[in-house]
Steps between C-alpha positions, in 0.01 A plus 500: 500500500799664709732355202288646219454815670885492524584447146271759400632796631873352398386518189374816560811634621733319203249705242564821688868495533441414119289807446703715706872394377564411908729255597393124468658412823262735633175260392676197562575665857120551569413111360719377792322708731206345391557147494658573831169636636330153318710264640455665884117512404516091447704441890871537399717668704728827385769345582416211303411676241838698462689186486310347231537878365935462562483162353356554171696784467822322571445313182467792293876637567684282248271692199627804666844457456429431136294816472753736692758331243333528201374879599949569530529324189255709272636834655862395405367402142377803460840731575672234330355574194394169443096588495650765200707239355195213448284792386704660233563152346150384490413874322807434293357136374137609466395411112217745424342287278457225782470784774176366687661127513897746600300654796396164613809315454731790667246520783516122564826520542603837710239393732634153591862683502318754787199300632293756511224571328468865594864583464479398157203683402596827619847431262479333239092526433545832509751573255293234276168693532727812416613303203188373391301877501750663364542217194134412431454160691219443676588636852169248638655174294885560629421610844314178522814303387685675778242360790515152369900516489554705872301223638704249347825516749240655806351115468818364476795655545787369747497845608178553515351630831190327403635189427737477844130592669333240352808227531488588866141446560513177333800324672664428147829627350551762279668345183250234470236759530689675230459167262175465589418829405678498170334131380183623618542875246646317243204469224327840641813653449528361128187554424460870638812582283326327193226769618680789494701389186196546327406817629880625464417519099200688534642761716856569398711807670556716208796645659719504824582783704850502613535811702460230840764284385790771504374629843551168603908501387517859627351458849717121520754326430408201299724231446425156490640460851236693576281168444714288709270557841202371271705206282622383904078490588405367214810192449547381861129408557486275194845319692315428762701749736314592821287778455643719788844495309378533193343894629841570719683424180303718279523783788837466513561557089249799545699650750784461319330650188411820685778581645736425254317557166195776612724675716327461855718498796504214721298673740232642216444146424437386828290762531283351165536175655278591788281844399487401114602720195362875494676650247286854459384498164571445148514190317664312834185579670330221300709270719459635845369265766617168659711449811468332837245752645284448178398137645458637843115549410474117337686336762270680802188397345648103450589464866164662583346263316675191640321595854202415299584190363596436894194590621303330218626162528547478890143627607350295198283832440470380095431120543167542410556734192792255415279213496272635255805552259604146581210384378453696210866395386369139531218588266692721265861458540767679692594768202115643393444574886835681564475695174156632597539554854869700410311693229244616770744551717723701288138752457445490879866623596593711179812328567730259348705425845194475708314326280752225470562501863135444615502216194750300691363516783147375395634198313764400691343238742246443151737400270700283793182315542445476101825343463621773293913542524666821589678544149091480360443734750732758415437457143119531508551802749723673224223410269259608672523784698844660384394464162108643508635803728593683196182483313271600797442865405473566902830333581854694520652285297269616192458871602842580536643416202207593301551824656883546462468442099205727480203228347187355683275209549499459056844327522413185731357329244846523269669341815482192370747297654314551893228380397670188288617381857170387650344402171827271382454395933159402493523345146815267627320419849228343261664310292685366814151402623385321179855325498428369856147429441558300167798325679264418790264292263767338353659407812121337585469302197 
């Protein structure tokens, strides 16, 4: 009851600090408290406690050095000019005849260049729903391509906070998370582009404004060395180069870039290294944001939430609940539970971070007892979880960029590559299962 009574007024305080705009460290600040209070209510000590509390933390600080690094490296993109860069030459190559399937395509790819989902909506899907009113497309249909495609390289993106977050709660490594996720999208991915290439010839863009496009070369200098910090992100993954020096590579070029082709000075770009870019209006302004400080927030709310992991697994306080999942994996498979339980989540928490957070945590000692590997556990967690967050009306990761391209609730259902993901999942899981049942009899004859 004490644990119940806990999680309800978490959740309580996650959907206020939602409400409200309030920190998220803030909620997750009051959840320790109150598994805290739980755990002293079932005969641990404090001091106990705050060790389990230090130890699950402790395991959280790798992620954060990702974060911090990946928050420098998105501020330095953007005084670099390489956010202005990718963006004029994905409005450059837009076809308006195939504009719908163009504003799927270009979002697919800026947002595994960024990994982030939000970063490129309030870009690129915002110059696109520009594009779209002012040239007749259907603004509903297009910004519906651009939710399926910023979710593409938030799911799996090397530098993808969400990805790193998810690779870290799994135990697995990041570039064969990376494959995994790319097998697994393949035929969505085709066939969502099929989708859209049919709708791209009923709703043509009957002209392009270019008014943004020479704002762009007036406000930077673009070059294609410009591109070099995202070519360097995008080539050494693939070579299998470690992750860490594949973003202090890329940082480096961006540097570079600013100072020597935007015109910072060395100190200005430190300076966007760590506060991010605020450039005070105009065009530029479209590419404020990033920076170390920018992941402060994220990185606060993932060590929080190690203490609960911690205090989860050390006091035991969700055996119970985990058994029931145990056994419902047993009766209907390890992906069909998590997807549920993560889409539930996702509604309870109105947050994509949380959600997939608490999701670990609940299926952790599950899926160890289900035989389930960590790769399977990282993938059906991106398949899950990750991938419903955006079509929870409720959840941040739907709200937001809804809101920053000016549509509502009408465009989920033109988002059709989230919701491929679980239905290509679930449709592969059973096939696996009549594969293994028919090869059973066989095996008994």
């Amino acid at each position: 009851m004490d644990l119940l009574l806990s999680f309800a007024l978490f959740t309580a305080c996650v959907v206020a600090t939602v409400l409200y705009g309030l920190p998220m460290s803030l909620a997750m600040s009051a959840g320790f408290i109150l598994f805290l209070l739980s755990g002293l209510k079932r005969g641990f000590s404090l001091r106990s406690l705050l060790g389990m509390s230090y130890r699950g933390a402790k395991s959280s600080l790798i992620v954060v050095r990702v974060l911090l690094t990946i928050g420098v490296l998105t501020g330095l993109w953007r005084s670099a000019g390489t956010f202005a860069a990718l963006f004029s030459l994905g409005l450059r190559s837009i076809t308006p005849s195939m504009f719908i399937l163009s504003a799927f395509v270009l979002s697919c790819i800026l947002s595994y260049a960024l990994g982030t989902s939000f970063g490129t909506a309030g870009t690129l899907g915002v110059a696109l729903m520009a594009l779209a009113r002012s040239g007749g497309a259907d603004p509903v249909i297009t910004a519906g391509a651009v939710m399926s495609g910023i979710h593409f390289g938030d799911r799996g993106s090397p530098s993808s906070s969400c990805l790193h977050l998810v690779t870290a709660l799994t135990g697995t490594e990041i570039y064969a998370n990376v494959k995994a996720m790319m097998k697994s999208a393949a035929i969505p991915l085709i066939v969502s582009a099929g989708l859209y290439w049919f709708l791209s010839a009923r709703n043509p863009l009957s002209s392009i404004n270019s008014d943004t496009l020479n704002e762009l070369s007036q406000a930077f200098n673009l070059n294609h060395l410009t591109l070099a910090p995202a070519v360097i992100m995008l080539l050494l993954p693939f070579l299998r180069v470690n992750i860490f020096i594949a973003f202090i590579s890329s940082i480096a070029a961006a540097f570079a870039c600013s100072v020597f082709l935007q015109g910072y000075s060395v100190s200005g770009a430190l300076s966007v290294a760590v506060w991010g870019l605020h450039s005070g209006g105009g065009v530029k302004s479209v590419f404020d944001g990033g920076g170390l400080l920018s992941m402060v927030q994220m990185c606060l709310v993932l060590i929080i939430s190690g203490t609960f992991s911690g205090i989860f697994e050390d006091t035991g306080m969700l055996n119970s609940l985990q058994e029931k999942i145990s056994g419902l994996i047993k009766r209907f498979g390890a992906y069909p539970v998590i997807l549920i339980a993560g889409t539930m989540l996702n509604a309870i928490f109105c947050n994509q971070t949380v959600g997939v957070l608490m999701t670990a945590s609940l299926f952790r000692k599950p899926y160890a007892e289900n035989a389930v590997t960590s790769g399977d556990f990282a993938l059906n967690l991106s398949n899950s979880t990750v991938i419903t967050a955006p079509l929870v009306p409720c959840c941040i990761a739907c709200s937001v960029p809804l809101s920053m391209m000016g549509e509502g609730l009408s465009v989920l259902p033109y988002a059709f590559y989230l919701y491929l993901i679980p239905i290509f999942t679930l449709a592969l899981k059973k096939c696996h299962c009549v594969m293994n049942l028919l090869n059973f009899k066989y095996n008994k004859r």
